[in-house]
C-alpha positions as MATLAB code, in Angstrom:
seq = 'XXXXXXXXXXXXXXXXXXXXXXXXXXXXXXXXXXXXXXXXXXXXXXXXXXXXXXXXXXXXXXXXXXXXXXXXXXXXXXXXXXXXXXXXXXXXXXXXXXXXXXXXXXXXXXXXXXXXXXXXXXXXXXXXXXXXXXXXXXXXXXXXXXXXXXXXXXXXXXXXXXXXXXXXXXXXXXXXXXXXXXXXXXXXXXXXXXXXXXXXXXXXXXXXXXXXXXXXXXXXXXXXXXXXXXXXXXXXXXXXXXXXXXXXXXXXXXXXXXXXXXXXXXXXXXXXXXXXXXXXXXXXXXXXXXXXXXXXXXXXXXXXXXXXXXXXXXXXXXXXXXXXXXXXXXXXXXXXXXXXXXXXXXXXXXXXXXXXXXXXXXXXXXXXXXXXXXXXXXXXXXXXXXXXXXXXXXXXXXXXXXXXXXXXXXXXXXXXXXXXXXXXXXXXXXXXXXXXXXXXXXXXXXXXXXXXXXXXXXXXXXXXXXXXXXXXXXXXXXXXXXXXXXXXXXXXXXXXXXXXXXXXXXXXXXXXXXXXXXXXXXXXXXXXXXXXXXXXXXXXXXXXXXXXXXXXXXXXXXXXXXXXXXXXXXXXXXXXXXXXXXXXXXXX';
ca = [
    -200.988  130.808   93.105;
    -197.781  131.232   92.855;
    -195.266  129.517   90.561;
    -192.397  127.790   91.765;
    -188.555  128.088   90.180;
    -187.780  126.294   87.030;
    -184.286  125.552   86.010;
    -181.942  126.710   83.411;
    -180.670  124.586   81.212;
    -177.172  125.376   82.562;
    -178.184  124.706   85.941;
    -179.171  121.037   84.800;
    -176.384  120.231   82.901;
    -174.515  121.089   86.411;
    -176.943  119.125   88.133;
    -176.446  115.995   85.957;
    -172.883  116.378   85.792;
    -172.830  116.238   89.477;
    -174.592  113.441   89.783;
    -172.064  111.653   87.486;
    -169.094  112.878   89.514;
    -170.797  111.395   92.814;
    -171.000  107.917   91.026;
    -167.777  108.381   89.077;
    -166.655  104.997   88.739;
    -169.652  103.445   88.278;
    -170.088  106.480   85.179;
    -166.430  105.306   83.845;
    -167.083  101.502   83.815;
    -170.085  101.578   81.951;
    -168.363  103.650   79.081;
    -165.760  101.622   79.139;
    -168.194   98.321   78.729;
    -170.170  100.390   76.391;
    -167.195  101.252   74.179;
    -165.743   97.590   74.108;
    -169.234   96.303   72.967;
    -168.964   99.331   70.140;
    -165.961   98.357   69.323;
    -166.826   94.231   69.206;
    -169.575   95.516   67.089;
    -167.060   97.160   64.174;
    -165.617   93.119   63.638;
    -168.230   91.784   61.966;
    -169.002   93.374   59.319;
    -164.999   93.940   58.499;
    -164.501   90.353   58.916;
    -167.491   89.580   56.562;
    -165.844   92.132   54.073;
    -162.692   90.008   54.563;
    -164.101   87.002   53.693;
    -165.287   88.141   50.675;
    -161.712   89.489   49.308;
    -160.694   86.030   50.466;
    -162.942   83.853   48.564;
    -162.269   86.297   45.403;
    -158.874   85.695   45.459;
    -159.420   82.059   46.134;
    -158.441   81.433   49.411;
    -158.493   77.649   51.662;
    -161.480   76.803   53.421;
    -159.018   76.972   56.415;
    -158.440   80.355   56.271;
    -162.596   81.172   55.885;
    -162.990   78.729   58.651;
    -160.652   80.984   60.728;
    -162.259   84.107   59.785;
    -165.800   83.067   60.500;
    -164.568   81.933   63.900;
    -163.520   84.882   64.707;
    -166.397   86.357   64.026;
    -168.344   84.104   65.981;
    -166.182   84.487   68.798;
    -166.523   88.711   68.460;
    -170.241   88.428   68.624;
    -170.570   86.022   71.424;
    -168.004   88.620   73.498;
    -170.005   91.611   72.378;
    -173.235   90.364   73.643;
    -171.496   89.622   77.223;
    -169.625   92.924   77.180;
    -172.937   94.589   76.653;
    -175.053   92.684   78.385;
    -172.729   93.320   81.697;
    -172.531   97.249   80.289;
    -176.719   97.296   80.844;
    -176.385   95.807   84.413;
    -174.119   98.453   85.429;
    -176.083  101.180   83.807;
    -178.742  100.504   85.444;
    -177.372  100.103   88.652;
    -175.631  103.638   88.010;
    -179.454  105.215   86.980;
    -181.458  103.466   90.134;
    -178.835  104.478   92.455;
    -178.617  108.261   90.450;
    -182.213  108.412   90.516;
    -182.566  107.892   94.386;
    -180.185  110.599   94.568;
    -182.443  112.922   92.566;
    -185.597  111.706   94.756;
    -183.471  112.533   98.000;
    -182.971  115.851   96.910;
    -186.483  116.497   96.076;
    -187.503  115.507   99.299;
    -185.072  117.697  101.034;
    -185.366  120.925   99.286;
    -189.635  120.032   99.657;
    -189.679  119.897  103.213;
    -187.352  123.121  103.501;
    -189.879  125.603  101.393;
    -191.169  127.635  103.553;
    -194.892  127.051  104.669;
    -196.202  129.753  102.428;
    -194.109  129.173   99.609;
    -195.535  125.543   99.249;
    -199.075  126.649  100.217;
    -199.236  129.844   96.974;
    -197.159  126.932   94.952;
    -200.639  124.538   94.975;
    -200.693  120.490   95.719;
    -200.717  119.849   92.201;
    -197.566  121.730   91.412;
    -195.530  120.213   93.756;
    -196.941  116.654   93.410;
    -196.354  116.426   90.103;
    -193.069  117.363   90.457;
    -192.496  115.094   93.277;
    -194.428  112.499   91.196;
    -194.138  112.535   87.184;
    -191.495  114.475   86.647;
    -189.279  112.971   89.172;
    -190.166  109.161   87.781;
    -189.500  110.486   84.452;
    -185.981  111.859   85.404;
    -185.685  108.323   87.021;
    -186.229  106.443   84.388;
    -183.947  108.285   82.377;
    -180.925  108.067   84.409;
    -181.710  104.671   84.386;
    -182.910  103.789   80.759;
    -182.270  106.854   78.389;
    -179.002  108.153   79.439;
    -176.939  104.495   79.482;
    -178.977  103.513   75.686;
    -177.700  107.420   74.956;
    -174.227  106.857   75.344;
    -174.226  103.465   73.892;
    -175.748  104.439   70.826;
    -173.457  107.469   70.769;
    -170.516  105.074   71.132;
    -171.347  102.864   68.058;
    -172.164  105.834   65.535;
    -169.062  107.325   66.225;
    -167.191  104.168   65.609;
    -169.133  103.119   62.721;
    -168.250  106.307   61.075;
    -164.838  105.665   61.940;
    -165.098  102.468   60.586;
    -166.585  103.515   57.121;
    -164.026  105.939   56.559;
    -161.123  103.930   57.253;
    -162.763  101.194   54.795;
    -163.692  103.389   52.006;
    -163.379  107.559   52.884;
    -165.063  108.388   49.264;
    -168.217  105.827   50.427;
    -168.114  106.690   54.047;
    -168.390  110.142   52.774;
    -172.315  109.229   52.027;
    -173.032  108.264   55.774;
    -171.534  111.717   56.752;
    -174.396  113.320   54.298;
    -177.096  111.469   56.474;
    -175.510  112.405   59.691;
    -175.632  116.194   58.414;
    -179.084  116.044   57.680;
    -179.799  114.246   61.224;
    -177.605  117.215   62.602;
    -180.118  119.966   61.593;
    -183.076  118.188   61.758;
    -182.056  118.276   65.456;
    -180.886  121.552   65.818;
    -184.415  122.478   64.745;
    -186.310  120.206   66.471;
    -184.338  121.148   70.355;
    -184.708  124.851   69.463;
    -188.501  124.023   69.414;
    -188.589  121.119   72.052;
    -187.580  122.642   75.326;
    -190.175  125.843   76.034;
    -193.166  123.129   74.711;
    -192.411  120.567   76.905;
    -191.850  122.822   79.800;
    -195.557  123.931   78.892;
    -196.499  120.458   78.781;
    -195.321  119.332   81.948;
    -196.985  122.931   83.539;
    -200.437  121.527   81.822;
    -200.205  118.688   83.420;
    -199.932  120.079   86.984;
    -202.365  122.598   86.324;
    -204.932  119.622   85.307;
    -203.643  117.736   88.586;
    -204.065  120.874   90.645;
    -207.832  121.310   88.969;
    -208.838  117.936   89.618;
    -206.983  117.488   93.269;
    -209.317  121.016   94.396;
    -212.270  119.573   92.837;
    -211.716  116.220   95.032;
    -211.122  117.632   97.903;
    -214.028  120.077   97.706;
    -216.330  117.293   96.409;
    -218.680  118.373   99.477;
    -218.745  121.570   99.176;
    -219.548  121.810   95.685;
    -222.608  119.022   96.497;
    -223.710  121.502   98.982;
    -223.260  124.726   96.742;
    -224.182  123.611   93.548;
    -220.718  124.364   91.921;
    -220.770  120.553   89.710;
    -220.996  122.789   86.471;
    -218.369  125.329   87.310;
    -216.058  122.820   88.212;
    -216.496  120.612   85.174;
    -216.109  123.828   83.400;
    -212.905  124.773   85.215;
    -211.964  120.472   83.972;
    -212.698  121.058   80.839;
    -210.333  123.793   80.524;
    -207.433  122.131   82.418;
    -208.164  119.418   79.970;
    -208.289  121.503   76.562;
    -204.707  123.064   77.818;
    -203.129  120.145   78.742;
    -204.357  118.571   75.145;
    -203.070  121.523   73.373;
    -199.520  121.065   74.661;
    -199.575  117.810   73.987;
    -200.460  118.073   70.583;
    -197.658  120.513   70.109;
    -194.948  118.546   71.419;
    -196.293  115.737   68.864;
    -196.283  118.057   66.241;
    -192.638  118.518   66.924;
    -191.975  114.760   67.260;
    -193.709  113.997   63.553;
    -191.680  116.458   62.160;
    -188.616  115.638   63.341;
    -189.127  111.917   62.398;
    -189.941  112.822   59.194;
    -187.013  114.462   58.718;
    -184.855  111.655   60.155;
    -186.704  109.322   58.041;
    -185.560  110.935   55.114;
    -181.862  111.240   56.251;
    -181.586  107.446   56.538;
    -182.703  106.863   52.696;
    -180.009  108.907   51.518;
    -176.598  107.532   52.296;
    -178.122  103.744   51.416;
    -179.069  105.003   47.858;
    -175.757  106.892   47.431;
    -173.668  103.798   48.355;
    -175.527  101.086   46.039;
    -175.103  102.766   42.735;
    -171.736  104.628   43.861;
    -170.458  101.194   45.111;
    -170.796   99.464   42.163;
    -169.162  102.260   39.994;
    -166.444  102.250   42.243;
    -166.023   98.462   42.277;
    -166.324   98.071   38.489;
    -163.408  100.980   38.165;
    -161.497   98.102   40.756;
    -161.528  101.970   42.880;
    -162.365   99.687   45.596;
    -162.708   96.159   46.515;
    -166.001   93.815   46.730;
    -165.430   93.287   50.449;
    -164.876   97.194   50.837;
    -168.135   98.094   49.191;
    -170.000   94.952   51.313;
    -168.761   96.379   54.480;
    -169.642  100.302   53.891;
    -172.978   99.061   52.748;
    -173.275   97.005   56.021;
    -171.670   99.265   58.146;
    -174.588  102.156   56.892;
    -176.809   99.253   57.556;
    -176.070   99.139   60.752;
    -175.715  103.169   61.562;
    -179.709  103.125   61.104;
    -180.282  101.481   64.592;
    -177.967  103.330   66.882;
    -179.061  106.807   64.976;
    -182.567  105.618   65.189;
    -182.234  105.118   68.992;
    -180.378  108.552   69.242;
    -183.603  110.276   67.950;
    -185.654  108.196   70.087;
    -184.196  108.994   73.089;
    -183.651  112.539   72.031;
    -186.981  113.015   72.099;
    -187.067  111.480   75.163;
    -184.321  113.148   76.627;
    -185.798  116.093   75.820;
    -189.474  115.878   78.088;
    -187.188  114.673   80.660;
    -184.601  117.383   80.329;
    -188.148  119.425   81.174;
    -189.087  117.078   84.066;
    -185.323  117.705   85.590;
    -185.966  121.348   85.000;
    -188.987  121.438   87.247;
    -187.906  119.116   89.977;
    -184.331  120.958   90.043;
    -186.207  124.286   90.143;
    -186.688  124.168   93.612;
    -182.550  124.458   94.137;
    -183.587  128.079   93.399;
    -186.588  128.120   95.406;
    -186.528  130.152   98.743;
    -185.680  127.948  101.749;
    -186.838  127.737  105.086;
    -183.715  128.217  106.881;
    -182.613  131.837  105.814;
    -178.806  132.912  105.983;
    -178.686  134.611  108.897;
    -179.719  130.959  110.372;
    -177.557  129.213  108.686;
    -174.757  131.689  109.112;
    -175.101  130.730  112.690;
    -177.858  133.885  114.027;
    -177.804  134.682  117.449;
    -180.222  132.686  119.561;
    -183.356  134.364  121.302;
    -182.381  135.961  124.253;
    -185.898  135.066  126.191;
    -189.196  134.443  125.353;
    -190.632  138.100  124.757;
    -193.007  138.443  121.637;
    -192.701  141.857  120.260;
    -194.803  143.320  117.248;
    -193.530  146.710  115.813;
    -194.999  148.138  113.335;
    -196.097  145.995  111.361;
    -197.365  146.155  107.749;
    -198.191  142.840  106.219;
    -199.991  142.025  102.775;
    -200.614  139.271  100.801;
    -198.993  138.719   97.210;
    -200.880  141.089   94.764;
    -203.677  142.202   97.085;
    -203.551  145.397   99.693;
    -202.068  145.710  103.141;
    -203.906  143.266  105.539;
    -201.997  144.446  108.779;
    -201.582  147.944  109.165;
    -199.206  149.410  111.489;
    -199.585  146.913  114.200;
    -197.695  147.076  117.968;
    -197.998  144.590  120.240;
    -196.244  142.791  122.911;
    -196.673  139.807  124.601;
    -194.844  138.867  128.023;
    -193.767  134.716  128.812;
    -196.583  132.594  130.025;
    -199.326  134.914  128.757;
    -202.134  133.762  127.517;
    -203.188  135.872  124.847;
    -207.024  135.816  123.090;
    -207.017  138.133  119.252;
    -210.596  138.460  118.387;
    -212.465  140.351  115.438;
    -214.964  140.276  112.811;
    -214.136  138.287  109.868;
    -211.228  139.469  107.800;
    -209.915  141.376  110.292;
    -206.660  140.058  110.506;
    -206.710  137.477  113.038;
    -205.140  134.580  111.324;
    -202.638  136.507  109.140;
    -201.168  137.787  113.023;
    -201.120  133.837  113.923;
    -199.212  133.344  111.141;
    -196.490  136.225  111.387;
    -196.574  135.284  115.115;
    -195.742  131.851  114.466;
    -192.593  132.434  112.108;
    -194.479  131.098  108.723;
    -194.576  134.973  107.069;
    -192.371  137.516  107.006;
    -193.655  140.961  107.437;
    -193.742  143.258  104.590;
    -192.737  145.893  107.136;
    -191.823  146.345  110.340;
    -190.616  143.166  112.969;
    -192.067  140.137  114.670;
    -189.455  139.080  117.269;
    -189.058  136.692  120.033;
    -186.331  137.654  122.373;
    -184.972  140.709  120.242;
    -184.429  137.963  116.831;
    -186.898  138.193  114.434;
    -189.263  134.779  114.207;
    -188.614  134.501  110.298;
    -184.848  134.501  111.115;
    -184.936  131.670  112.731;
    -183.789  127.892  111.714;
    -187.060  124.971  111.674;
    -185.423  123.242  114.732;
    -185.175  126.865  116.479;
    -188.517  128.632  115.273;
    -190.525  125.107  116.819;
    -188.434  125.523  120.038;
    -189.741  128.664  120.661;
    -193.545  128.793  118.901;
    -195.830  125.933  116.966;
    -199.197  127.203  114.655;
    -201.474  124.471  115.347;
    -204.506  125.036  113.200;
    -207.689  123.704  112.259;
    -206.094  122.623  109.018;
    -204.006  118.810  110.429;
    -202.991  115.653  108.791;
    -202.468  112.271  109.855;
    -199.709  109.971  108.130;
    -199.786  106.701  107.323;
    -198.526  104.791  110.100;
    -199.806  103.781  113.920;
    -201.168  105.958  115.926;
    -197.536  105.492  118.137;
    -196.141  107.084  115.071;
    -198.175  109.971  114.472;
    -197.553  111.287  117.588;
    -193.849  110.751  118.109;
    -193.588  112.859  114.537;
    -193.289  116.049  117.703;
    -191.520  113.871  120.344;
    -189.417  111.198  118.900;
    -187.843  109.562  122.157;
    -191.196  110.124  124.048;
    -192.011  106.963  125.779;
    -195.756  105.173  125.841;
    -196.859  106.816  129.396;
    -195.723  110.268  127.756;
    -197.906  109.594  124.823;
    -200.900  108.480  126.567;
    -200.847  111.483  128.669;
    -200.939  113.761  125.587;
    -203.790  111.803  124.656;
    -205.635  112.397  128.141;
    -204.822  115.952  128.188;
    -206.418  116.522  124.734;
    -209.645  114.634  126.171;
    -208.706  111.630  124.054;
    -211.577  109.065  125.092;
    -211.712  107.128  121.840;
    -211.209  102.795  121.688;
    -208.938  101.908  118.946;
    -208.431   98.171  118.182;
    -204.843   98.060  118.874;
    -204.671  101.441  121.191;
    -200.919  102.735  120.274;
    -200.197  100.061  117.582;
    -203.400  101.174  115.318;
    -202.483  101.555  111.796;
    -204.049  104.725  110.979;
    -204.964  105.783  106.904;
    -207.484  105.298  104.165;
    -206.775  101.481  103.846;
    -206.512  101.503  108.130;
    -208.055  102.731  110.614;
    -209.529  106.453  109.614;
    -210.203  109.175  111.977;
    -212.829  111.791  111.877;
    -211.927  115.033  111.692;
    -212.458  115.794  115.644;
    -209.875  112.480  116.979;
    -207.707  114.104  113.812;
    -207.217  117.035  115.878;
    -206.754  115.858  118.788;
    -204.047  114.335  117.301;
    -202.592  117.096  116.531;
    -203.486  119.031  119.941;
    -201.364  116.027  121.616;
    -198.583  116.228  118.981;
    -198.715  120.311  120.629;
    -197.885  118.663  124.089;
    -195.544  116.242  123.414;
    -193.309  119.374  121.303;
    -193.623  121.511  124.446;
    -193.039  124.458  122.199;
    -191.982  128.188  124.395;
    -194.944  129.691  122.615;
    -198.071  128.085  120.892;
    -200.527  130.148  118.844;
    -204.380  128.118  117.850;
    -205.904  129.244  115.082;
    -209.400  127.419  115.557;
    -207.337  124.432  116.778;
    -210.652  122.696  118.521;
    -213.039  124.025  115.707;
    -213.727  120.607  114.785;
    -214.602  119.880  118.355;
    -218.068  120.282  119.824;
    -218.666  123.762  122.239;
    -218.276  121.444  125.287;
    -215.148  119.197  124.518;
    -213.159  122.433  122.647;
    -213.780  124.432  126.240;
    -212.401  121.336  128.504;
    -209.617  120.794  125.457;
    -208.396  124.284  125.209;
    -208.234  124.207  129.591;
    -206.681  121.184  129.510;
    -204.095  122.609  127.240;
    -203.979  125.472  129.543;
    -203.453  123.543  132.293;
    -200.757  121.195  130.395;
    -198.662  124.394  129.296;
    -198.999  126.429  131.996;
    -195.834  128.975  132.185;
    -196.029  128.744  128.475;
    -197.429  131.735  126.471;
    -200.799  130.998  124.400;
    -201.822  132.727  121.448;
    -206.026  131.970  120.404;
    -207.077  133.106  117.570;
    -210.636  133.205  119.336;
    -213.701  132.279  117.116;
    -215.838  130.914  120.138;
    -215.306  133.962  122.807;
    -215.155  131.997  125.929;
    -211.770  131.665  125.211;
    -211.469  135.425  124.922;
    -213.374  135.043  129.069;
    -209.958  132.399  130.001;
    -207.443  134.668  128.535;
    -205.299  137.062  130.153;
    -205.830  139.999  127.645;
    -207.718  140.309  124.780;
    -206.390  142.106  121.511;
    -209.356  142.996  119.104;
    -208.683  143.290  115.274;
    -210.943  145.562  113.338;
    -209.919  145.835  109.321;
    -206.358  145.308  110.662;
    -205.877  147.505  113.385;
    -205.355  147.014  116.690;
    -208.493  148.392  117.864;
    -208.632  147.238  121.577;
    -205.974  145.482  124.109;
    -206.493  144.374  127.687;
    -208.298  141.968  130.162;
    -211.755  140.985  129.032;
    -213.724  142.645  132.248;
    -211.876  145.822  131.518;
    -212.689  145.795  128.031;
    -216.573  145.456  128.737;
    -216.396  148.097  131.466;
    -214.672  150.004  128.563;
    -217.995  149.940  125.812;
    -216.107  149.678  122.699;
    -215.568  146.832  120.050;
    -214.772  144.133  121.994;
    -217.817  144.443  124.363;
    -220.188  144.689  121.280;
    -218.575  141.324  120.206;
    -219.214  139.673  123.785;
    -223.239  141.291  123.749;
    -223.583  139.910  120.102;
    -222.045  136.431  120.899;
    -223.936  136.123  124.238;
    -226.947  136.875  122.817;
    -230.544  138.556  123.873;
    -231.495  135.724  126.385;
    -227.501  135.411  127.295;
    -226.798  132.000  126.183;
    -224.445  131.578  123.295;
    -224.871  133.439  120.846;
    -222.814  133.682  117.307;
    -219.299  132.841  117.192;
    -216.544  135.962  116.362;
    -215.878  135.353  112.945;
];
């Protein structure tokens, strides 16, 4: 399995500072709100250090009066101004975080086929999933609370040295020891949470394979090497965990300790100071207050740093795929020439799987429009890795697969599927009505369009609402076989130049996959076929036959020449015919 890109922290600073330029405004009036409500927040305890000068120096009850009406009035405005500074935040993050969700979605569906198969569901749904919510909720909840609490501290410590430098001077030894508490604790932070947030997909990945193979290990016995293969998912994802709340108690611990400090400075320091009439009651009221009130912005700054931090990760991950390879290469989107017919050619072509050996070796081939072409072979001989390079989803390690002189891999999505579509036995159906699922190929197609797919496909099934059936786990839920067909109509309606079928009726039974597979004949006649043939009477209904042994191209031509000729291909017919000439085993 492969693992897909994960961002630098450079490239998500960019990223996030993007997304604040395409919201701009939005960004500048909630700092603006923000900063008022900081600033609102600086009156009271001035004003309360006012009061108390006044009443020393025995001032009217008038002038108190005025004083705590102001104050009032301050408070009242600052909880508006913030208040309206939340609503706009928030509005900033949802719209920020659909943004980020877009963009997921996007650079998703333009991986290339293989990319996202080696990547692994659980990989890419967690990204798609966790790490994308998490990003989400901190453009929407984090990153507004960040800036507000950012705003106050800074003004508070303006505040406290404007009052009193020599007692302000205490708040700044708090603040240092925040400082490199943090520097510590983000040096730390970043690689475990990464690791984390890699646990996690790895468990999801572990668990999704187990699910979806919940059959197959009933029928092979596999319950206590899959529970063992949990358990281990498990233990890693618990160790990470652990270490990223190692780092957290730490790093509160040290925080903990750097709010003590400047409060017992102040009290002792204060009262020196005010007994040496250094500085005034009121002065020493308000720097006490003001460090008062430091504690909860600082405290939500560590907070959210920590939370900033597993969803700096989460941003990593999901922004990762910016780097990832993309379907459309550059010659595409540079604008690459178009194909200049339909003519298949295979030169010399080497192709291997990551890690392992060469699974193709040296293979030539060429396939004429409106062929119909049958590959046959033992098992692991290459058949479906030459679907797949025929189709456009792999690039050859060496040598070329083109269609019309342009190589398949070259091409753009909306060009490859113009000129070839992989239908395998491997389909899904989406939530939605049956109407749906099939316009996914043909999206203007009309309802006598659709129902002729069906027909074609042998499509004999009653659905309660025909067209209109919701299909999906909580709907209407096919079996694998009326899945396929599905699919096989989905083929019709794309009316692709080229169509290669990898066991694309394997799910249907001998009789219905024959009629299917010459109903699709029929359907796309002119077109040129490609079967990947595991039940050899479609090797009988093909044109040629090309035989795979250990990937080589072992024998090519029609299948009655081929038996005259005694070699592979007529010891796969014998074999599959059987002694008594029925139907014997299926080419693997």
């Amino acid at each position: 399995m492969s693992t897909l890109p994960i961002a630098t922290p450079r490239q998500v600073r960019r990223a996030a500072v993007a997304l604040v330029r395409a919201d701009g405004r939005a960004f500048a009036a909630v700092l603006a709100l923000n900063a008022a409500a900081a600033l609102l927040g600086l009156a009271g305890p001035w004003l309360l250090g006012r009061i108390i000068d006044l009443v020393a120096a025995g001032a009217t009850t008038a002038d108190v009066d005025r004083l705590g009406l102001l104050l009032l009035g301050c408070a009242v405005v600052q909880i508006l101004t913030g208040r309206q500074a939340r609503y706009l935040a928030h509005r900033f993050g949802e719209r920020s975080a659909a943004a980020v969700r877009e963009q997921l979605l996007d650079r998703v569906l333009a991986l290339p086929a293989a990319t996202a198969e080696r990547a692994g569901t659980g990989d890419l749904t967690a990204r798609g999933t966790a790490d994308s919510t998490a990003v989400g909720e901190t453009l929407r909840d984090a990153a507004p609370e960040l800036f507000v609490a950012g705003a106050q501290i800074l003004f508070i410590l303006g505040a406290i040295l404007t009052v009193s430098p020599l007692l302000g001077g205490c708040g700044l030894i708090g603040i240092l020891g925040i400082v490199l508490g943090a520097r510590w604790y983000l040096r730390r932070s970043r690689p475990a949470y990464l690791a984390d947030r890699a646990a996690n997909a790895g468990l999801a990945e572990t668990l999704s394979a187990t699910a979806n193979g919940a059959r197959t290990v009933d029928a092979l016995g596999l319950r206590q090497q899959r529970l063992a293969a949990g358990r281990a998912a498990v233990a890693a994802a618990y160790r990470t965990r652990m270490r990223t709340l190692d780092l957290r108690l730490r790093f509160f611990a040290a925080i903990n300790l750097s709010y003590t400090v400047p409060t017992v400075l102040v009290l002792p320091l204060g009262a020196v100071l005010v007994a040496h009439h250094t500085v005034t009651l009121g002065a020493a009221v308000s720097t006490a207050l003001y460090l008062q009130r430091l504690v909860d912005p600082l405290d939500n700054v560590v907070i959210l740093l920590e939370s900033l931090q597993s969803s700096t990760a989460a941003y990593a991950r999901v922004e990762g795929l910016a780097a990832a390879p993309a379907t459309v290469p550059a010659q595409a989107r540079a604008g690459g020439a178009e194909p200049a017919d339909g003519r298949i050619e295979v030169r010399g072509v080497h192709h291997a799987y990551p890690d392992g050996p060469d699974v193709l070796h040296g293979l030539d081939l060429e396939l004429t429009p409106g062929e119909r072409l049958a590959v046959v072979g033992p098992s692991g001989s290459g058949k479906s890795t030459l679907g797949r390079l025929l189709a456009g989803v792999d690039r050859p390690r060496s040598g070329s697969v083109t269609v019309g002189g342009v190589p398949l891999a070259d091409l753009s999505p909306d060009r490859l599927r113009r000129q070839v579509v992989l239908v395998t036995q491997e389909h899904h159906v989406f939530l939605g009505t049956l109407r749906d699922n099939l316009r996914i190929a043909a999206p203007g197609a009309d309802d006598a369009a659709l129902a002729a797919a069906l027909d074609a496909v042998g499509w004999q099934h009653d659905l309660p609402a025909g067209l209109d059936t919701e299909l999906g786990p909580a709907a209407t839920r096919l079996d694998g076989a009326r899945a396929q067909q599905v699919a096989l109509a989905r083929v019709i309606l794309a009316d692709p130049h080229t169509l290669v079928l990898d066991e694309a009726t394997a799910l249907l039974d001998p009789a219905t996959a024959r009629h299917t597979e010459r109903a699709l004949a029929a359907t796309l006649a002119g077109r040129t076929v490609i079967a990947i043939a595991h039940r050899l009477h479609t090797a009988h209904d093909a044109d040629r036959v090309a035989v795979l042994t250990h990937g080589r191209l072992t024998d090519l031509g029609p299948h009655e020449d081929l038996l005259a000729a005694r070699g592979s291909y007529a010891a796969l017919w014998h074999t599959w015919q059987g002694p008594d000439g029925g139907r014997g085993p299926e080419s693997g």
